[in-house]
Each structure stands twice: as C-alpha cells, then as structure tokens.
Backbone bond lengths (Angstrom), bond angles and torsions (degrees), N, CA, C in turn:
res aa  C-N    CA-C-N  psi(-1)  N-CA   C-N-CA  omega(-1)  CA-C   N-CA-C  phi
1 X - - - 1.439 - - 1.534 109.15 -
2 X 1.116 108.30 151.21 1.654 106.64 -162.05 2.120 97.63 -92.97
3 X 1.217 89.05 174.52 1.870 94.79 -170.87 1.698 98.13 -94.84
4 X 0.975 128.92 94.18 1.533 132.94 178.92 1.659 108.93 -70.79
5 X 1.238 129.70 123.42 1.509 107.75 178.89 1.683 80.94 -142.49
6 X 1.520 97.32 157.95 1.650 118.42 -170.17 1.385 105.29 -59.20
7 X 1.388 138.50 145.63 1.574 126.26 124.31 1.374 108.06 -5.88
8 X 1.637 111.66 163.93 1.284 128.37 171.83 1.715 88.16 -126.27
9 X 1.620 122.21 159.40 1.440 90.20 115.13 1.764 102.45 -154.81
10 X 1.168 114.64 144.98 1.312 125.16 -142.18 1.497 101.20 -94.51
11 X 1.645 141.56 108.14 1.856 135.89 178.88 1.558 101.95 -90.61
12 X 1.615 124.32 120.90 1.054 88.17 178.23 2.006 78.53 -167.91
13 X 1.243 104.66 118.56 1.722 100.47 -161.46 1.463 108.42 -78.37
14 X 1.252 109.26 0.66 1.582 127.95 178.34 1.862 102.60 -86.86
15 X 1.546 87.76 108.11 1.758 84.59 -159.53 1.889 102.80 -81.19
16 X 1.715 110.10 -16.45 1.072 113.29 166.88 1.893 120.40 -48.70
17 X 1.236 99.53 -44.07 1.510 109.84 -157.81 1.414 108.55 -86.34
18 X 1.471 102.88 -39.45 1.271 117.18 171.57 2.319 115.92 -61.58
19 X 1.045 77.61 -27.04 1.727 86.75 178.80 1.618 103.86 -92.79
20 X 1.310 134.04 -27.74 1.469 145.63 157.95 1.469 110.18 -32.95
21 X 1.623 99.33 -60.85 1.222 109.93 -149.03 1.469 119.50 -84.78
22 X 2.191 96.13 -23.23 1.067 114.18 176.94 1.939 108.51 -59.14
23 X 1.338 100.79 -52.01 1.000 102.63 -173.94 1.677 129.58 -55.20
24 X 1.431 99.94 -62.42 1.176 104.44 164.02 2.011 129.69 -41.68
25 X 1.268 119.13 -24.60 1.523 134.09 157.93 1.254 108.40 -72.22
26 X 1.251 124.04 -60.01 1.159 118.76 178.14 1.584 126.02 -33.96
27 X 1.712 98.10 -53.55 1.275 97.03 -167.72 1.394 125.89 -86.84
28 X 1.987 107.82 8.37 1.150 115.14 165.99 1.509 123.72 -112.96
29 X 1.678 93.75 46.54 1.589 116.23 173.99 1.273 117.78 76.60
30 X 1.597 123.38 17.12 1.619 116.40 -176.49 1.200 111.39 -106.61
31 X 1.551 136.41 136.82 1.083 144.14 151.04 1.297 102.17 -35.39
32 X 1.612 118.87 130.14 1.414 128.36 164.51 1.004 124.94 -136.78
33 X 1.421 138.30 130.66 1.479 124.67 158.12 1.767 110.37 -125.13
34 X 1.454 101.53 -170.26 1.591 89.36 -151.10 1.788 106.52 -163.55
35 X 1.540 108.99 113.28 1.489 125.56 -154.14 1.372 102.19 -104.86
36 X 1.329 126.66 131.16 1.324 126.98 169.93 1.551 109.56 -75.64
37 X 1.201 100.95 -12.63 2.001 80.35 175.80 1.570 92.99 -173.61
38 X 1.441 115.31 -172.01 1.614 113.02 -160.41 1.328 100.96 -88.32
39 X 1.632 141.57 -20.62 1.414 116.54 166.37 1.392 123.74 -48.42
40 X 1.471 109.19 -50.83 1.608 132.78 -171.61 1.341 86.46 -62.94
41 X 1.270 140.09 -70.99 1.324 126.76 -148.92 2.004 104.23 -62.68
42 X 1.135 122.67 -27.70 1.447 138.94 -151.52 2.116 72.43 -90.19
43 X 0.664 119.46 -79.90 1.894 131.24 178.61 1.445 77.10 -18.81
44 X 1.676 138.12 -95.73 1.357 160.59 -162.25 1.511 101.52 -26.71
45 X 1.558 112.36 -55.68 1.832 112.38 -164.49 1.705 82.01 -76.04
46 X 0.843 163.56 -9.68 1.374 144.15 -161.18 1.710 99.19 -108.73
47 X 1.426 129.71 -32.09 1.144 95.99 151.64 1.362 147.92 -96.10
48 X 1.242 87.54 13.81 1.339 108.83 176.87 1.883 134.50 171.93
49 X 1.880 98.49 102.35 1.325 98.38 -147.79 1.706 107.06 -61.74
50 X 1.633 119.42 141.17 1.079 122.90 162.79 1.271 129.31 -59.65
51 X 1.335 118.85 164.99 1.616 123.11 162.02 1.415 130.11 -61.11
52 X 1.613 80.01 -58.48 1.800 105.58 172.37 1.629 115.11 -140.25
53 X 1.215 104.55 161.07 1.727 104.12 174.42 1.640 110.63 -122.60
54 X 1.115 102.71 160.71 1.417 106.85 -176.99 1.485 99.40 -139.50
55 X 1.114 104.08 120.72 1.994 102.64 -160.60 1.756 93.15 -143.50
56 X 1.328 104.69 133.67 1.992 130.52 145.30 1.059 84.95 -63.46
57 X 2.109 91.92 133.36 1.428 102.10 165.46 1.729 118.75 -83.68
58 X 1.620 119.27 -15.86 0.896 134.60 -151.03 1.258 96.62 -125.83
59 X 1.406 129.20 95.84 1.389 126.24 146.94 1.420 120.02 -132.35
60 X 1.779 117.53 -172.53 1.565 92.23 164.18 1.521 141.62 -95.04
61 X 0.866 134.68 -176.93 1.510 106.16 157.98 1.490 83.01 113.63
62 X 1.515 129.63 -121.07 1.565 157.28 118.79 0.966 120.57 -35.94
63 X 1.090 127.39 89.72 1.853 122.27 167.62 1.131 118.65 -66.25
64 X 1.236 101.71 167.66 1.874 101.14 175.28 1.081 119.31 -49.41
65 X 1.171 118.42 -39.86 1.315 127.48 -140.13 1.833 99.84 -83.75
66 X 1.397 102.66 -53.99 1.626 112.32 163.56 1.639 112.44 -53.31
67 X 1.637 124.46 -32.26 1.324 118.86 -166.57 1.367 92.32 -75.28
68 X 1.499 123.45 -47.04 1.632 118.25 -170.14 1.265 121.11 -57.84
69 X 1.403 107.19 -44.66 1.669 121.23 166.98 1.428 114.32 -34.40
70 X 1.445 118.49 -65.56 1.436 131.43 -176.78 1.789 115.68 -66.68
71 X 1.158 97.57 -33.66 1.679 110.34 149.68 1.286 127.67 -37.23
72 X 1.452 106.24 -84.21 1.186 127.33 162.34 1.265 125.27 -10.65
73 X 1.553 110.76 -62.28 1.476 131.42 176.09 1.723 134.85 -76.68
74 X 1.418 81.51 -40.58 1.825 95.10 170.73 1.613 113.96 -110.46
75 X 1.212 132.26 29.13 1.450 145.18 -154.76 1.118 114.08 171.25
76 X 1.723 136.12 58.60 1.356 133.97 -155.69 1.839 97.86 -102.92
77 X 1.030 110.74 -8.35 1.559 133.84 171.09 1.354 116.42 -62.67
78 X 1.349 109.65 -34.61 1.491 120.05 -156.17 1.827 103.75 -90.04
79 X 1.143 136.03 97.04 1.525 123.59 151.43 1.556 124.54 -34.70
80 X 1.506 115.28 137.40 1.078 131.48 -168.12 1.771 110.03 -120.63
81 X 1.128 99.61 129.90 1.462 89.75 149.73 1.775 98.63 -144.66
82 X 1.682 101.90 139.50 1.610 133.92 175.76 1.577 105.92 -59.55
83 X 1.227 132.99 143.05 2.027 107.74 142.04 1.270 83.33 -141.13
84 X 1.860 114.70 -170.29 1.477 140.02 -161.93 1.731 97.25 124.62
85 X 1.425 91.72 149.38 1.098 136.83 148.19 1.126 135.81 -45.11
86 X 1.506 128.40 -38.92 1.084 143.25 -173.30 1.542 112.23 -83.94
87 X 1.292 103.82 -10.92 1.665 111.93 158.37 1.461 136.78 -116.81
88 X 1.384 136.25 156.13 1.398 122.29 159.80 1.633 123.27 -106.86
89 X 1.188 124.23 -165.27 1.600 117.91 157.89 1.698 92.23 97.80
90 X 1.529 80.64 163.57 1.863 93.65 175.09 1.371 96.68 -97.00
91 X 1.725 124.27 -18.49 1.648 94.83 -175.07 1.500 107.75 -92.29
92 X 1.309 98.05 -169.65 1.826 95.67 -179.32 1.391 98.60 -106.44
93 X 1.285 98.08 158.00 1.364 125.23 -156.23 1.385 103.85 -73.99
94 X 1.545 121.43 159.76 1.558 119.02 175.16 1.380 111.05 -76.12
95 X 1.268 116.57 146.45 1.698 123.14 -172.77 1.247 112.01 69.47
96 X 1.706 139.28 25.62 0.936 134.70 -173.46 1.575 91.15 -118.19
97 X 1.461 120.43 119.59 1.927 113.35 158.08 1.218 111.10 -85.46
98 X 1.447 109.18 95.69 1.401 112.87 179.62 1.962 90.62 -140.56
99 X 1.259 91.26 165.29 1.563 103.94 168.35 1.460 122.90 -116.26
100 X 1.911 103.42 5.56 1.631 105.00 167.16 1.474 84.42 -174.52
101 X 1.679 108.38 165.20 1.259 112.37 173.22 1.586 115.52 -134.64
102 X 0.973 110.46 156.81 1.742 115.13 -175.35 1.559 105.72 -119.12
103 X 1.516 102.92 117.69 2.397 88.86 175.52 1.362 84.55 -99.41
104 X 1.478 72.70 122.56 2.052 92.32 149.07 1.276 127.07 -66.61
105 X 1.750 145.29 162.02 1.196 109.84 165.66 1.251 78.73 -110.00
106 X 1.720 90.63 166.57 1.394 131.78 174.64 1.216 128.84 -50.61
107 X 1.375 125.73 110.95 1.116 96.67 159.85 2.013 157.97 -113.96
C-alpha cells in the first residue's frame, strides 16, 4: 500500500523560510505549496483544499491570525498549525485557531 501523506501548504511572507521549509517537505515526500500571505493562501485552498497549513501569524495583507479564523469556519477539515515570534511555549496561544503552534525565534 502506498504512503499517502496530506498536502502542505506553507503562509509565511518570509520568502527565505518559506523556501526552507518548502524544501525541506519536499524532500521528505510531501506535496507542498507555499503563500506569501493569507489572500494567496485563501486563492491556494480554492484550488485545492490542503491537508494541513503551516501559517505566520503576523504578516501583511491577511495575517494569520484572520487566515486561520476564515479557515476555521469555511475549512473545519483542514489541520492547522500557527508559528511567530511573538509567542513562546509548546501550547498555542489564546485567540489563536490553530491545532498546534511552532515559536519562531526572533530575529
């Protein structure tokens, strides 16, 4: 039986991290794609809903925080995970719709 693993798709206006991360998924067999901010990513689930997301909470445009929200509601299917800086801890932060969180460090 073959190894099925979800879409990714990665929001993250940091085109460094976002190309990091692509790569690194990539090369451990996952479909990925990869949104500079929450319009683009919202454009992305419409052609095609992800597994999971991996979203900055803090960018411009749509922040995470609004992209997860709208997630949340029209995409309750979809796994989330939050990241930024602006938090620490392994849990996720209050007011965040996420289902796990990642701290970035700072830089």
């Amino acid at each position: 039986m073959r190894d099925v693993r979800p879409e990714l798709l990665i929001v993250d206006d940091a085109l460094p991290i976002g190309m990091s991360l692509l790569g690194m998924l990539t090369a451990l067999h996952n479909a990925v794609r990869v949104a500079p901010d929450g319009f683009a990513a919202l454009a992305e689930i419409r052609k095609q809903i992800p597994g999971l997301i991996l979203s900055e909470l803090n960018m411009p445009g749509m922040s995470g925080f609004e992209l997860l929200s709208v997630v949340r509601l029209r995409f309750p299917s979809i796994r989330v995970i939050a990241m930024g800086s602006a938090f620490s801890g392994c849990g996720v932060p209050a007011g965040v719709a996420a289902d796990a969180f990642y701290p970035k460090e700072a830089h």
